[in-house]
N, C-alpha and C positions, 0 to 999 in steps of 0.2 A: 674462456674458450672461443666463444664467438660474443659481439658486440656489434650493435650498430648504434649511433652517435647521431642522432638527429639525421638520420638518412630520410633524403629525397632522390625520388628516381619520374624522370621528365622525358616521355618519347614525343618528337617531332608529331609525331598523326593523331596521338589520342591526349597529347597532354599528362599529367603526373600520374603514375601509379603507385606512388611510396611519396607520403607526405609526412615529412617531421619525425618518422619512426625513430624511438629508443627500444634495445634490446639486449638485453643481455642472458645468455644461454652457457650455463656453465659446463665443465667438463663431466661427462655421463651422463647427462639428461637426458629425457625421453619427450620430444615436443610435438605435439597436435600444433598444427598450421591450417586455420581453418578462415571460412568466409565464401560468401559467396562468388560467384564468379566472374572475374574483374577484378577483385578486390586488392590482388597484391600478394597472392601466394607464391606463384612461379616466379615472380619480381625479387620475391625477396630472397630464395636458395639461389639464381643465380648472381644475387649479390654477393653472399655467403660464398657459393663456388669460383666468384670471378670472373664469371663468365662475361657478365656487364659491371659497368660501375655505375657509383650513384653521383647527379648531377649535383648534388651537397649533399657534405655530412664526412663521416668517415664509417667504414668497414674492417672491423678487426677480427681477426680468425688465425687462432691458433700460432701468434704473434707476428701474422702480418698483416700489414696496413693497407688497406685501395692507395690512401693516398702516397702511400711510398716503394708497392711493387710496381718493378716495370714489366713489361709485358715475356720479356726474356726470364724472370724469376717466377713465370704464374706454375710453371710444371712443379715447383718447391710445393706452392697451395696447393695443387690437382694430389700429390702422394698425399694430402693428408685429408682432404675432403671428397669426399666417394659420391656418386650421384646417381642414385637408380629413377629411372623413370616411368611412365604409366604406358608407354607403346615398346617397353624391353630396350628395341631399339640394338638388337644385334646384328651378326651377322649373316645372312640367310645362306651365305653356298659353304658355309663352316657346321662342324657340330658343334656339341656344349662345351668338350674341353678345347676345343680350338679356338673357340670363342673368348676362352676365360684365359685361354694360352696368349691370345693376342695382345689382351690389356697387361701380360706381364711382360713380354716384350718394349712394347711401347715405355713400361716403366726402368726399361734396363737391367732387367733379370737375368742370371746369366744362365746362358744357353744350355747348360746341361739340367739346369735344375729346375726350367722352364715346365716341361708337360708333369714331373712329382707332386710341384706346385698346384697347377694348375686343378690336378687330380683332388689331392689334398681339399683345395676350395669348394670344390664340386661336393665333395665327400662331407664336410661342415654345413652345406646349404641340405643335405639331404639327396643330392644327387648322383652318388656316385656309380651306378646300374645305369644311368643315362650319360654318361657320357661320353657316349663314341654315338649319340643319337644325333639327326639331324635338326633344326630348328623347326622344321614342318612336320617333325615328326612328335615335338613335345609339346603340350597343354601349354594350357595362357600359366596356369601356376608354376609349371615348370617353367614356362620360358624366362618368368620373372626371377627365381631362383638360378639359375643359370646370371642372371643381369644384375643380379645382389653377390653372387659368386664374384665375377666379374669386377663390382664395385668395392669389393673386397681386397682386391688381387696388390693393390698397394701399401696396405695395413694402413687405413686413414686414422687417422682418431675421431672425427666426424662424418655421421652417413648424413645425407638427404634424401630423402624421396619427394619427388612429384605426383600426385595418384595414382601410389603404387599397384591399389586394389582396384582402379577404377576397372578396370578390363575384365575381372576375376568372379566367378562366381563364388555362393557364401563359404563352401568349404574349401577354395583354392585359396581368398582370401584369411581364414584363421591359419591356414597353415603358413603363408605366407607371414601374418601380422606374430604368429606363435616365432617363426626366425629372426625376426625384427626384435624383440624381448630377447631372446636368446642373444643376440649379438651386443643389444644394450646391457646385459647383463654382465659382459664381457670387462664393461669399464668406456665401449663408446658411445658417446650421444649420439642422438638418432635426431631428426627435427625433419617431421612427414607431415607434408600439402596436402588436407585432404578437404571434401563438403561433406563427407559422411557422417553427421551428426548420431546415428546410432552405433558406427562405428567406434568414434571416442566415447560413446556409454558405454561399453564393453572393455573400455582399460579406462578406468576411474583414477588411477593414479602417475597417469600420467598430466603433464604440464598442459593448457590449450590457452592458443593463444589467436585470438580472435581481430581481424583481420575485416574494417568496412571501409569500402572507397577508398584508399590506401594508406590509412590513419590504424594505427593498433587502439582497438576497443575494449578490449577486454585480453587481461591474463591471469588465470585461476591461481597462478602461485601467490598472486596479491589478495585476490579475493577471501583465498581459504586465512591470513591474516586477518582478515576482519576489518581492512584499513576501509 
């Protein structure tokens, strides 16, 4: 499902933030992306999303290559990697399903079966009672179920999160992280940025993979081996 191949990722101003990573995350995993910060979290889903590439190595995702998409085939990637982030990151003069109506547009939905859809989404994240709400009118936890809606609205096979809970308080975030399991239960892998270290004590079985100065340090699916 996703791989990365000896990735390194090198910015002009601060110098490498992905040194030598190997990865491999298979199809329906559940992946804690952890480490301090700097470390290489946000580095590494928009390598996964495509957003950037890596200055060596290769990027594989859900059969395509960094080094052999061109930039005209990256909306192929975007339908199957979904990307929710920790500021939501919507649209503030839209409501929830205009919101979540937008990203099915942009994916070429067609026009009659656009707001059912979108409804639909709404309805799976738990929000179907909000959705003719405006964005200043819903909580940080709604706002983010609305942006997982949203991230949805493609049918990915892979989600990311960036600190989806960072924003959230403790019961916004369970109900958030309880949709995140629900989704991965579904059959798609999830792979979520987080520093929340008590946060991945709370789902023990999921995968964590540990992330220092941009070198992977540790991953618990090795560990629990015994190697």
């Amino acid at each position: 499902m996703i791989k990365l191949l000896k990735v390194t990722k090198e910015f002009p101003r601060t110098g490498a933030a992905l040194k030598g990573v190997n990865l491999h995350v298979p199809k329906g995993a559940f992946v804690f992306l952890t480490g301090h910060s700097g470390s290489g979290k946000t580095t590494t889903l928009r390598l996964i999303h495509m957003s950037d590439r890596p200055t060596d190595g290769e990027v594989r995702v859900s059969g395509f290559s960094s080094l052999r998409t061109s930039r005209r085939e990256l909306w192929k990637v975007r339908r199957r990697v979904g990307f929710v982030f920790q500021d939501f990151r919507l649209l503030p003069g839209r409501n929830a399903v205009e919101n979540v109506a937008f990203a099915l547009e942009v994916t070429g939905s067609a026009k009659n079966d656009i707001k059912p859809r979108a409804q639909r989404l709404l309805s799976q994240v738990g929000l179907s009672v909000k959705s003719g709400s405006h964005i200043h009118e819903l909580s940080g936890g709604e706002q983010q179920r609305v942006a997982i809606a949203r991230a949805l609205a493609s049918e990915p096979l892979v989600l990311l999160a960036d600190e989806p809970t960072g924003n959230l308080d403790d019961r916004a975030t369970r109900g958030v992280m309880d949709l995140f399991w629900e989704i991965n239960a579904m059959g798609m892998a999830v792979v979520m940025a987080t520093h929340d270290l008590e946060l991945i004590r709370t789902y023990p079985n999921a995968r964590v993979l540990e992330l220092d100065q941009g070198r992977l340090v540790f991953d618990s699916s090795e560990n629990s081996r015994g190697d």
